[in-house]
DOFIBA-378253 format. One record per residue (C-alpha): residue number from 1; residue in three letters; y, z, x. Coordinates in steps of 0.25 Angstrom, whole numbers, plus 5000, padded with zeros to 4 digits. Example, Ala and Ser with C-alpha at 12.3 -4.5 7.8 and 13.67 -1.06 7.14 Angstrom:
# residues 2
(1,"Ala",(4982,5031,5049))
(2,"Ser",(4996,5029,5055))
//
This chain:
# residues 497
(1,"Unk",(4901,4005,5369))
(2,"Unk",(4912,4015,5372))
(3,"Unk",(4915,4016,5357))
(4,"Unk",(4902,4021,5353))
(5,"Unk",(4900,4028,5364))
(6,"Unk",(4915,4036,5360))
(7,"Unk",(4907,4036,5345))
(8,"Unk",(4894,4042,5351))
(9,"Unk",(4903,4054,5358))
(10,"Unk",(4912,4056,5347))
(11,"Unk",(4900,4058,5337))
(12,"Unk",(4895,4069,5348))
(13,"Unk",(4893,4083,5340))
(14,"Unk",(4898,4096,5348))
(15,"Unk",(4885,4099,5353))
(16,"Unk",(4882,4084,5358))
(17,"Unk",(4895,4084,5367))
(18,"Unk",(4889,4100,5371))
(19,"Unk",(4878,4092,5377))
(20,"Unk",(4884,4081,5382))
(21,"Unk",(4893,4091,5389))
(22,"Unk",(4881,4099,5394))
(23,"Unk",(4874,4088,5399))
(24,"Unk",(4885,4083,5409))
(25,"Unk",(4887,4097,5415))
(26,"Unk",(4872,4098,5417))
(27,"Unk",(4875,4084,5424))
(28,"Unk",(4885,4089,5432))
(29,"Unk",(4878,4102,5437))
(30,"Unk",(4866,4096,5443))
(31,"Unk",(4879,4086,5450))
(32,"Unk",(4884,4098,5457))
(33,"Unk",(4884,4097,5472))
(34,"Unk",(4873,4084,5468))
(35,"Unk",(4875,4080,5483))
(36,"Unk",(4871,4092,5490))
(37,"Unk",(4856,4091,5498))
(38,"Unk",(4845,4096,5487))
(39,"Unk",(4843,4108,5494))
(40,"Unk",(4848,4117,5483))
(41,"Unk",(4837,4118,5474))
(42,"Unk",(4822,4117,5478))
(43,"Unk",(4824,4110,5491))
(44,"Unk",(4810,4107,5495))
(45,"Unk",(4808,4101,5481))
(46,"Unk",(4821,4092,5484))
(47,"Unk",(4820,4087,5497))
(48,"Unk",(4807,4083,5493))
(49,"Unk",(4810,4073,5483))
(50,"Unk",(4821,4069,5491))
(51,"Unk",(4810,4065,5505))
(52,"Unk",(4803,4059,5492))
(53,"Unk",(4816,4051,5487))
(54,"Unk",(4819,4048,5502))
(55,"Unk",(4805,4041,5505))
(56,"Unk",(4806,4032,5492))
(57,"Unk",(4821,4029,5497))
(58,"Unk",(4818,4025,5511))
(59,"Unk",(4806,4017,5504))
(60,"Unk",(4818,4009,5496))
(61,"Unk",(4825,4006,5507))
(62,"Unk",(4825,3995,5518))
(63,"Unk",(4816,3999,5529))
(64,"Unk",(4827,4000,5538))
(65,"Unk",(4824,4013,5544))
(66,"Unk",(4808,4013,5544))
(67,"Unk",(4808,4027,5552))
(68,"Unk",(4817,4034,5542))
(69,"Unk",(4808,4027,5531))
(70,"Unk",(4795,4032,5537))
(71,"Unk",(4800,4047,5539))
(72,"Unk",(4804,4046,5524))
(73,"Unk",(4792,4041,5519))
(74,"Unk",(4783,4052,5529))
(75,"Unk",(4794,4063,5523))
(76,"Unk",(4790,4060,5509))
(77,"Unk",(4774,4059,5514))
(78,"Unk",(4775,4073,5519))
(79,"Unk",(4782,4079,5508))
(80,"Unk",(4772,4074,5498))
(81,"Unk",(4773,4071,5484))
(82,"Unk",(4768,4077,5472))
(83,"Unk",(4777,4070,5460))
(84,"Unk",(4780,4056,5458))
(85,"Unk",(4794,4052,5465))
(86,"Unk",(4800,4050,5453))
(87,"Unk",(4814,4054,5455))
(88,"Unk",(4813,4054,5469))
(89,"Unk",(4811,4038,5468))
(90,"Unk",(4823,4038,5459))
(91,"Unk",(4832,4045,5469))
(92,"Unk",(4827,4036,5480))
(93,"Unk",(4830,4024,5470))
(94,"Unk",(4844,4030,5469))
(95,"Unk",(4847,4031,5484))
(96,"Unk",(4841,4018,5487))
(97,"Unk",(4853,4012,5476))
(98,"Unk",(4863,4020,5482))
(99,"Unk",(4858,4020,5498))
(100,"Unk",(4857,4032,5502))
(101,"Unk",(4850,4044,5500))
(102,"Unk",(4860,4055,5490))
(103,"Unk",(4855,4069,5485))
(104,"Unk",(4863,4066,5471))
(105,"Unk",(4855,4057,5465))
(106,"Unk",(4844,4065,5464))
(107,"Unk",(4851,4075,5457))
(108,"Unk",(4858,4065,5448))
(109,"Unk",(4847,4059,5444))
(110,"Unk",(4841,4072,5442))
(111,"Unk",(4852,4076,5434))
(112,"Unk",(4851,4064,5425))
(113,"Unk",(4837,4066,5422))
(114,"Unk",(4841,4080,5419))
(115,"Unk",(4850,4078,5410))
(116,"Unk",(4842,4068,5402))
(117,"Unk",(4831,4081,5401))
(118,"Unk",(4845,4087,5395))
(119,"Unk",(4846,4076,5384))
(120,"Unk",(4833,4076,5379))
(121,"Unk",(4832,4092,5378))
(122,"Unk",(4844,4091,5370))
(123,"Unk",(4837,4080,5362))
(124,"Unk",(4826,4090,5360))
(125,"Unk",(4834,4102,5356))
(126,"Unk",(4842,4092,5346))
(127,"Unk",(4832,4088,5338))
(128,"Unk",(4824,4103,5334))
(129,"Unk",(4838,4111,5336))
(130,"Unk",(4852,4110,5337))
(131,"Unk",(4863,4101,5345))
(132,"Unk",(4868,4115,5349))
(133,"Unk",(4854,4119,5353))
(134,"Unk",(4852,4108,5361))
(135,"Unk",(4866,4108,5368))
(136,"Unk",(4863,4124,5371))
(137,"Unk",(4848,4121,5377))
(138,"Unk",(4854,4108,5385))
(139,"Unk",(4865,4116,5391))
(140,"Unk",(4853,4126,5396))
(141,"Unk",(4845,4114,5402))
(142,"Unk",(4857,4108,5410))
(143,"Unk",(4866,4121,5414))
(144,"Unk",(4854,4130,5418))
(145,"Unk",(4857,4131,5434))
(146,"Unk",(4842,4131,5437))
(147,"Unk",(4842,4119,5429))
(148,"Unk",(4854,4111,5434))
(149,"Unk",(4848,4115,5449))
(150,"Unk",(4834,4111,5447))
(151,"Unk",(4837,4099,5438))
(152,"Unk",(4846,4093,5449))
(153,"Unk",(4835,4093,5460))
(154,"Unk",(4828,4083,5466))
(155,"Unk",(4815,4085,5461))
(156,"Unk",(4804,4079,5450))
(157,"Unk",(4807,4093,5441))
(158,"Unk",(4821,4089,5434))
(159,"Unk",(4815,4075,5430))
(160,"Unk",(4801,4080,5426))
(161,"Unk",(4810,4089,5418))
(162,"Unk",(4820,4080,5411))
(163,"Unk",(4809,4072,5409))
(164,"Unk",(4801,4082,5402))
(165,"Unk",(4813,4083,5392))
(166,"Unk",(4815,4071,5388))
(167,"Unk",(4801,4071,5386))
(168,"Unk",(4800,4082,5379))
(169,"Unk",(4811,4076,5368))
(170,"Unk",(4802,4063,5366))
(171,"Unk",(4791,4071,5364))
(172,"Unk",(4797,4080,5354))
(173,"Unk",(4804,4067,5347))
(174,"Unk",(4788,4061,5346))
(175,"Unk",(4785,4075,5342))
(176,"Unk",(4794,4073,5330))
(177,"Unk",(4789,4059,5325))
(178,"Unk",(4778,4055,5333))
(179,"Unk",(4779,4040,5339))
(180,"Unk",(4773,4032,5349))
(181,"Unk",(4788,4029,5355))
(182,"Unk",(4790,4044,5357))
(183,"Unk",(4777,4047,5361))
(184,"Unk",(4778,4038,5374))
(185,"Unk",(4792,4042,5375))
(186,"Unk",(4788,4057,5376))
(187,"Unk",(4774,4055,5384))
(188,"Unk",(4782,4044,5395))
(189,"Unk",(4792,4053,5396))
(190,"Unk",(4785,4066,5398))
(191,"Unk",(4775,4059,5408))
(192,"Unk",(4785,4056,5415))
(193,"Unk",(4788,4068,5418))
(194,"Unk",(4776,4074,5421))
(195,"Unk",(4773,4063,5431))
(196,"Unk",(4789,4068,5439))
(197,"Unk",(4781,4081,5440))
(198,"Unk",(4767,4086,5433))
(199,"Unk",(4772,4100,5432))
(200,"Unk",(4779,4097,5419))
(201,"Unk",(4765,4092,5412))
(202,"Unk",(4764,4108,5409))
(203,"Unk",(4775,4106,5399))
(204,"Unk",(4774,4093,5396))
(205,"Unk",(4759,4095,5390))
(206,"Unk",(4766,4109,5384))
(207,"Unk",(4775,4102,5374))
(208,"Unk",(4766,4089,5372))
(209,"Unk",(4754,4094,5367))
(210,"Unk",(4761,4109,5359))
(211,"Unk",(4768,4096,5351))
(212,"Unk",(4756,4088,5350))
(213,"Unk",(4747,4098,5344))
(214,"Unk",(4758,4104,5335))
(215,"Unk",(4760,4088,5329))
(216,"Unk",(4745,4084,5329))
(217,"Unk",(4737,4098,5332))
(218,"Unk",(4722,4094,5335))
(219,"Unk",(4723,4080,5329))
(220,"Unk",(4732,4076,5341))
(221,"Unk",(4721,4069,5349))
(222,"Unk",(4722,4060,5338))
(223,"Unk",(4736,4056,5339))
(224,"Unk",(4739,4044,5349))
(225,"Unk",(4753,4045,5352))
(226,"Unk",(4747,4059,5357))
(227,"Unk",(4739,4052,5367))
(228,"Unk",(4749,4044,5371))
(229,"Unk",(4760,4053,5373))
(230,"Unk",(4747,4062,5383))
(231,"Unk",(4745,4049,5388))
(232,"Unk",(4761,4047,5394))
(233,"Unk",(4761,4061,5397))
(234,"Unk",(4749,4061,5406))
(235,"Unk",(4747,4049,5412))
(236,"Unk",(4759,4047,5421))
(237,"Unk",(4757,4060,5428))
(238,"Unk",(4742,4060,5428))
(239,"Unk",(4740,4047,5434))
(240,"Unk",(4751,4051,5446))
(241,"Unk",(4746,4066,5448))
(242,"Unk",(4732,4065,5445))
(243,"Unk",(4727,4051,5447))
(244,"Unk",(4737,4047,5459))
(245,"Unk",(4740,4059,5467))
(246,"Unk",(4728,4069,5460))
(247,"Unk",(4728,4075,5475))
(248,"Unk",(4740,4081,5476))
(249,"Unk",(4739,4085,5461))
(250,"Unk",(4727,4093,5462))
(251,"Unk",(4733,4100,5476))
(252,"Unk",(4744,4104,5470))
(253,"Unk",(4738,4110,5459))
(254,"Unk",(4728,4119,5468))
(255,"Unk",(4740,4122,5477))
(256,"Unk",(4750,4125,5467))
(257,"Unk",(4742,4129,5454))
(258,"Unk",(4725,4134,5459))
(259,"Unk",(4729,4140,5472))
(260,"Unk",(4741,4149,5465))
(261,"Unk",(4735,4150,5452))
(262,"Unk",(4732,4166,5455))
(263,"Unk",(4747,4167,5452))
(264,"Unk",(4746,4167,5437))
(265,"Unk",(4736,4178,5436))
(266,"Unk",(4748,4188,5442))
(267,"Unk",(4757,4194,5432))
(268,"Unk",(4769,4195,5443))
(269,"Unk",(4769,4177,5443))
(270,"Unk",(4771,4178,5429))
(271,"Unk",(4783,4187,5432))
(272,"Unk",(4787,4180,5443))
(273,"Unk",(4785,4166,5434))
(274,"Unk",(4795,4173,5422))
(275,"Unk",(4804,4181,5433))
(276,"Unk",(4807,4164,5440))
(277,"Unk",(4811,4159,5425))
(278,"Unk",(4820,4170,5424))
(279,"Unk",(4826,4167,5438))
(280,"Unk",(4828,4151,5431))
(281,"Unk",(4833,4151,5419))
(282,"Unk",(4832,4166,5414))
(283,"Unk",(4821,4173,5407))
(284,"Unk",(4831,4176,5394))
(285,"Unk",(4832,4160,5395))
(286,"Unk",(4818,4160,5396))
(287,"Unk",(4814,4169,5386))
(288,"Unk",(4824,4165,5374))
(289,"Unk",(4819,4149,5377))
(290,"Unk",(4805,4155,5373))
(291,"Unk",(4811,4162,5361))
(292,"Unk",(4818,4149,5358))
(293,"Unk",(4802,4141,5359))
(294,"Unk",(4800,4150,5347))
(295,"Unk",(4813,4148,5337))
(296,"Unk",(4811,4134,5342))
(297,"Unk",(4808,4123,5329))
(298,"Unk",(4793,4122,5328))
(299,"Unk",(4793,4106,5337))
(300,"Unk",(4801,4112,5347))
(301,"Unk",(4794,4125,5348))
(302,"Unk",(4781,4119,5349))
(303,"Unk",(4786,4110,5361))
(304,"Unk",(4792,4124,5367))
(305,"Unk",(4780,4130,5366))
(306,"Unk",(4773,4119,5373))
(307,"Unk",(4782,4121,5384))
(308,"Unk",(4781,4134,5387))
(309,"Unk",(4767,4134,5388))
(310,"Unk",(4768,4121,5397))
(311,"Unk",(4778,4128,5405))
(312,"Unk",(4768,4143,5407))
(313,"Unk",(4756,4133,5412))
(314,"Unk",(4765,4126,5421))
(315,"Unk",(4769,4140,5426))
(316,"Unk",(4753,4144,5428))
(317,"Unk",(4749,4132,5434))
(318,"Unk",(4761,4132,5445))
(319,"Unk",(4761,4148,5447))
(320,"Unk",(4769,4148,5459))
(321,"Unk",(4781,4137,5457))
(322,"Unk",(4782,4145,5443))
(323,"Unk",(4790,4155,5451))
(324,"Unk",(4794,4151,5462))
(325,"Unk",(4799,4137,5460))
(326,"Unk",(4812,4134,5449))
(327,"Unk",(4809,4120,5448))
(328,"Unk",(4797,4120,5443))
(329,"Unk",(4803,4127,5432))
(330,"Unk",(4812,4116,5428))
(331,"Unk",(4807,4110,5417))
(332,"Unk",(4808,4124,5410))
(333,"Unk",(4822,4121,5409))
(334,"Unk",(4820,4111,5396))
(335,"Unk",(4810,4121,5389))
(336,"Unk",(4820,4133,5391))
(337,"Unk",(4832,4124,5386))
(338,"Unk",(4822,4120,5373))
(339,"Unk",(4818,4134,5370))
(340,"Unk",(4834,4141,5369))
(341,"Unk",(4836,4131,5360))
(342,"Unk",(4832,4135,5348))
(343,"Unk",(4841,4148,5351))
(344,"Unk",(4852,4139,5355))
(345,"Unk",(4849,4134,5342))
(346,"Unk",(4849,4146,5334))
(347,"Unk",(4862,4152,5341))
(348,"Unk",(4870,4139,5339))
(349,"Unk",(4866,4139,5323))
(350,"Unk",(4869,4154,5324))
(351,"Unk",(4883,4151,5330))
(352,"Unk",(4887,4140,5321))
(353,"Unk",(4889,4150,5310))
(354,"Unk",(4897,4158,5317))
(355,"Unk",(4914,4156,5317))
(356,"Unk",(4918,4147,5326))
(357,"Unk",(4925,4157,5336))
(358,"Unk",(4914,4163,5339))
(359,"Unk",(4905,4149,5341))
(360,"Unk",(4918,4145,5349))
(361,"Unk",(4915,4157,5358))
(362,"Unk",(4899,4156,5358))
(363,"Unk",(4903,4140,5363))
(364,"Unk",(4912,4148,5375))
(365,"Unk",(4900,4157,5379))
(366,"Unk",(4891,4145,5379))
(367,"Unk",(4901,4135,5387))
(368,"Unk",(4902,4148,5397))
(369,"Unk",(4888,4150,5398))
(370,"Unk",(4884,4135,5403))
(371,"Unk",(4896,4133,5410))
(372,"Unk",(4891,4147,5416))
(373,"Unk",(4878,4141,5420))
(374,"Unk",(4883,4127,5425))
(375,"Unk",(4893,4136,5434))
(376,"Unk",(4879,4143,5439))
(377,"Unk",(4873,4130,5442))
(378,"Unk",(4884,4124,5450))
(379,"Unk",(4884,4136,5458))
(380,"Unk",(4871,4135,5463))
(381,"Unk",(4874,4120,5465))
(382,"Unk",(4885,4122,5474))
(383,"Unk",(4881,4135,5481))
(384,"Unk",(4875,4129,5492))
(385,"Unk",(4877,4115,5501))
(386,"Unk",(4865,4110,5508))
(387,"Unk",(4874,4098,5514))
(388,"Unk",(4872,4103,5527))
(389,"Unk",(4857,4104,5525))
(390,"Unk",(4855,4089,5529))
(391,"Unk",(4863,4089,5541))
(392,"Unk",(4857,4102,5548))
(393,"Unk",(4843,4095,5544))
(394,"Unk",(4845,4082,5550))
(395,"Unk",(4850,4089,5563))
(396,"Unk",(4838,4096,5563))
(397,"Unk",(4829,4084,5561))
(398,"Unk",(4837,4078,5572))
(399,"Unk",(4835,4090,5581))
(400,"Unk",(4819,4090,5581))
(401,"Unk",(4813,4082,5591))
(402,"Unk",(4801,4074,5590))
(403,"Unk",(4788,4081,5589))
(404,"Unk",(4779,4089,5579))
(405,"Unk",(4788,4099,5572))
(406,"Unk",(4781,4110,5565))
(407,"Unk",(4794,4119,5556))
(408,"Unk",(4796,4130,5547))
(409,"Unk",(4807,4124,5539))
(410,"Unk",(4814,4122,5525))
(411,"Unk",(4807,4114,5513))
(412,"Unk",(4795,4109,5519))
(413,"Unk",(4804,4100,5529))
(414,"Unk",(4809,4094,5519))
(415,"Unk",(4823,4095,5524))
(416,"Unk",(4820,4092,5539))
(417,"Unk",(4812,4079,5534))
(418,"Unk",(4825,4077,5523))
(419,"Unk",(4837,4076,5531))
(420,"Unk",(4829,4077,5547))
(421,"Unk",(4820,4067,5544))
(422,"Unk",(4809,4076,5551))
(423,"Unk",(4795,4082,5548))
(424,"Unk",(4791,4094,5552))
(425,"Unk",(4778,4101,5549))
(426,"Unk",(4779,4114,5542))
(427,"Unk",(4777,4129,5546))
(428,"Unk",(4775,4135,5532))
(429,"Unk",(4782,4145,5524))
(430,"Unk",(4779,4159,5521))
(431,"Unk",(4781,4158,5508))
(432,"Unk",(4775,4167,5494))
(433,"Unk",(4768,4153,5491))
(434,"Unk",(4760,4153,5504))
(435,"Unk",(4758,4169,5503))
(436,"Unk",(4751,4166,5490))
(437,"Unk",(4743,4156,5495))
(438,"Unk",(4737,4167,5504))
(439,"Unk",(4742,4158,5518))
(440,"Unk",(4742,4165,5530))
(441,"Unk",(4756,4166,5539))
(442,"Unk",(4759,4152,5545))
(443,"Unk",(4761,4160,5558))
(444,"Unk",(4746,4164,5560))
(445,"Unk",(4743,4149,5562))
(446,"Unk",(4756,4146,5570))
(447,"Unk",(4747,4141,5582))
(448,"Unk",(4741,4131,5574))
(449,"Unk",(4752,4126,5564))
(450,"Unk",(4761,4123,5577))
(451,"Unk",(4749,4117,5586))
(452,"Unk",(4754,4101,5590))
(453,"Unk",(4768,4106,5586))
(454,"Unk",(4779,4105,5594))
(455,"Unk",(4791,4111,5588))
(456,"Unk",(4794,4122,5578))
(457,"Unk",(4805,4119,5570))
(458,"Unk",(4810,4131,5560))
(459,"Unk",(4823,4129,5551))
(460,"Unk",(4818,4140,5541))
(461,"Unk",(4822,4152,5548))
(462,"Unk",(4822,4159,5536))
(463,"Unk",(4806,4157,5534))
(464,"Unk",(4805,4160,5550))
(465,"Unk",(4809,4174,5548))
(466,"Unk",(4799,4175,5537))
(467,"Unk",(4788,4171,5546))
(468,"Unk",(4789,4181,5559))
(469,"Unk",(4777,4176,5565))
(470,"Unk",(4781,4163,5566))
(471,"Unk",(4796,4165,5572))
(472,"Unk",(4789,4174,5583))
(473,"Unk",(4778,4162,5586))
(474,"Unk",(4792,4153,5587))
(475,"Unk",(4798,4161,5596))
(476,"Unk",(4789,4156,5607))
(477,"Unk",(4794,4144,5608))
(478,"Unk",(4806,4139,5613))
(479,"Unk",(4816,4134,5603))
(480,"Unk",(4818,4119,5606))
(481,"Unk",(4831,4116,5598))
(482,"Unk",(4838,4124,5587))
(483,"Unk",(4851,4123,5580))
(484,"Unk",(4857,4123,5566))
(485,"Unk",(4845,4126,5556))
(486,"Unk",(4832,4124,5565))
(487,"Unk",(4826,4129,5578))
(488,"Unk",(4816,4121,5584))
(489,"Unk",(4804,4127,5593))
(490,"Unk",(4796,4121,5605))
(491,"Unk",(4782,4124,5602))
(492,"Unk",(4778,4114,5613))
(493,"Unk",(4782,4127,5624))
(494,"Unk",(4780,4139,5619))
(495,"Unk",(4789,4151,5627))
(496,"Unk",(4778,4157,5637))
(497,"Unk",(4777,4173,5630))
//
């Protein structure tokens, strides 16, 4: 086995060992600091998958501890769940075979599935362009530091991503030599990924039926393996968001999509929209991939196309996360990476002409140019240590006493009922989100929100100076404890005015 390994990696072409190479410092990136609390990237989202995985674990465990079992199970109850726990079940598998919780393996095995994505978008690239081509458009997809930060986080996006990909390969290779064999490779695959998270059915659908009608044109209803590959594509998703949980599918689509539909028709959130692209990968990036969708071979400029227009419907139909939250803009990354490709392409022809101290030099500029990027994302990475975060929280989860505890604080509780073991109700946010929804100051109905309550607790200071009104209500009661991070209020005994 050694032996044709050593022959596998001796027959590696230049480029091949470029990949290789680029493929194990996207690995090491996401590695960085890989034992640091997920606090670093989208917290909310993260500490919500890791309540999920901490339910399923202490489901997996002997019920030794039925109190801490309980508060775990109650913790995921409260923070709802919208996606299958897919990836949260396999972390929670994970910690049950290691025996203890450990914030790695979520990022490792995000990191895996990631660099599988990598793989097959290489394979894509490969077979329209050059290896060059691909090496160029893989080193994008795994050194881009919004790509290694949002890849790495614990969250359904990097598998609904990577998945995507992978799918996307098969569906191209069926696309090529339609077969029965790829059609259920592709159609499984991309179902898969739709049922991690439904937001990728815009792309998805995109690509699927631009290739379809371009191979079968009105005649496609005709065509089984059509049906079949719709049938694999649908069904897992539709059964689970539509037929299992069709109530919490058709509130999130009034409370996300019908209730800030009015977005769209202002010219400032297309602005805005562009402006947060920018802010991601860069709007030069942006605008030579959709240059690249046009030079692109006819298959692969079709699929690009698909995409795209998957990826503007997607924007329309979730106005507000389309410029305001960066992971739901993951899955952009792969259809960037496939768009500079054909110019990756066309520059690396271009370059093979020239003398070879000038490709020796372009080699330099490029090696500086990701090495560049990677430094950027380990930056980030490392800039902050959020170690401490557990130990401040479980002393103020310590720190409370019993009682109803109503609380302006951090990621919807998450953290208190993370690492304190606590819940709290909350006092909401002023936030742009709640200002567009026209709601009216939580102060003006501070009376009622408080009634049966018997504690305040704040640990968001910074939202308490935002909200006036309610730090003068506060100030008349008596503060009960405070210390480092928190200050708790008695609203059992108000201080006489």
């Amino acid at each position: 086995m050694r032996t044709g390994l050593k022959a596998r990696l001796q027959r590696l072409s230049w480029a091949e060992w470029g990949i290789l190479l680029i493929l194990v410092l996207g690995i090491a990136l996401r590695l960085v600091d890989a034992s640091d609390a997920p606090l670093d990237f989208h917290p909310t989202r993260q500490l919500h998958n890791l309540l999920v995985a901490r339910s399923i674990y202490y489901q997996l465990l002997p019920p030794s501890d039925a109190e801490r079992q309980e508060l775990a199970i109650g913790f995921r109850n409260a923070v709802g769940q919208y996606e299958p726990p897919l990836i949260e079940s396999l972390v929670a598998l994970t910690w049950y075979l290691i025996g203890q919780e450990n914030f790695v393996i979520p990022r490792l095995w995000e990191t895996f599935f990631w660099a599988l994505g990598g793989m097959a978008l290489a394979g894509i690239v490969r077979r329209f362009l050059s290896e060059w081509a691909a090496l160029a458009s893989l080193a994008y997809f795994m050194v881009l530091p919004f790509a290694v930060q949002a890849s790495r986080s614990f969250q359904p996006d990097p598998l609904m991503t990577s998945l995507f990909v992978i799918g996307v390969y098969f569906l191209f290779r069926w696309a090529e030599d339609p077969r029965y064999r790829r059609a259920i490779l592709a159609g499984a695959v991309l179902g898969l990924a739709t049922l991690v998270k439904i937001v990728i059915a815009f792309l998805v659908a995109g690509i699927a039926i631009a290739l379809v009608w371009t191979m079968y044109g009105r005649r496609f209803w005709k065509v089984p393996q059509v049906w079949l590959l719709a049938f694999l594509m649908i069904a897992p998703s539709f059964a689970y968001y539509i037929l299992a949980h069709a109530g919490r599918a058709s509130e999130y689509f009034s409370v996300w999509t019908l209730d800030l539909l009015f977005l769209v028709t202002q010219t400032k959130f297309y602005a805005r929209w562009l402006s947060f692209i920018g802010n991601l990968f860069g709007l030069t990036v942006f605008f030579l991939s959709l240059a690249g969708t046009i030079l692109a071979p006819a298959r692969l400029r079709i699929g690009l196309i698909g995409l795209w227009v998957g990826y503007f419907l997607y924007g329309l139909t979730l106005p507000f996360q389309a410029y305001t939250h960066s992971y739901y803009h993951l899955q952009l990354v792969p259809v960037i990476s496939l768009g500079l490709a054909p110019l990756f392409d066309l520059l690396t022809a271009r370059l093979a002409s020239q003398p070879l101290r000038w490709r020796l030099a372009f080699l330099a500029l490029a090696a500086f140019v990701v090495g560049y990027h990677a430094y950027v994302a380990r930056s980030i990475l490392v800039a902050e240590d959020f170690r401490a975060e557990a130990r401040a929280w479980q002393k103020i989860g310590a720190a409370l006493p019993k009682g109803k505890i109503i609380a302006l604080t951090q990621d919807y509780g998450y953290r208190l009922m993370y690492w304190g073991w606590r819940k709290v109700e909350l006092w909401p946010y002023e936030t742009e989100l709640s200002q567009l929804r026209g709601n009216k100051s939580p102060a003006e109905s501070f009376a009622e929100r408080v009634a049966g309550k018997d504690y305040f607790l704040v640990t968001a200071f910074g939202e308490l100076e935002r909200q006036p009104q309610l730090k003068q209500l506060l100030s008349r009661y008596p503060v009960l404890a405070q210390g480092d991070g928190f200050v708790l209020y008695d609203l059992r005994h108000p201080v006489s005015p």
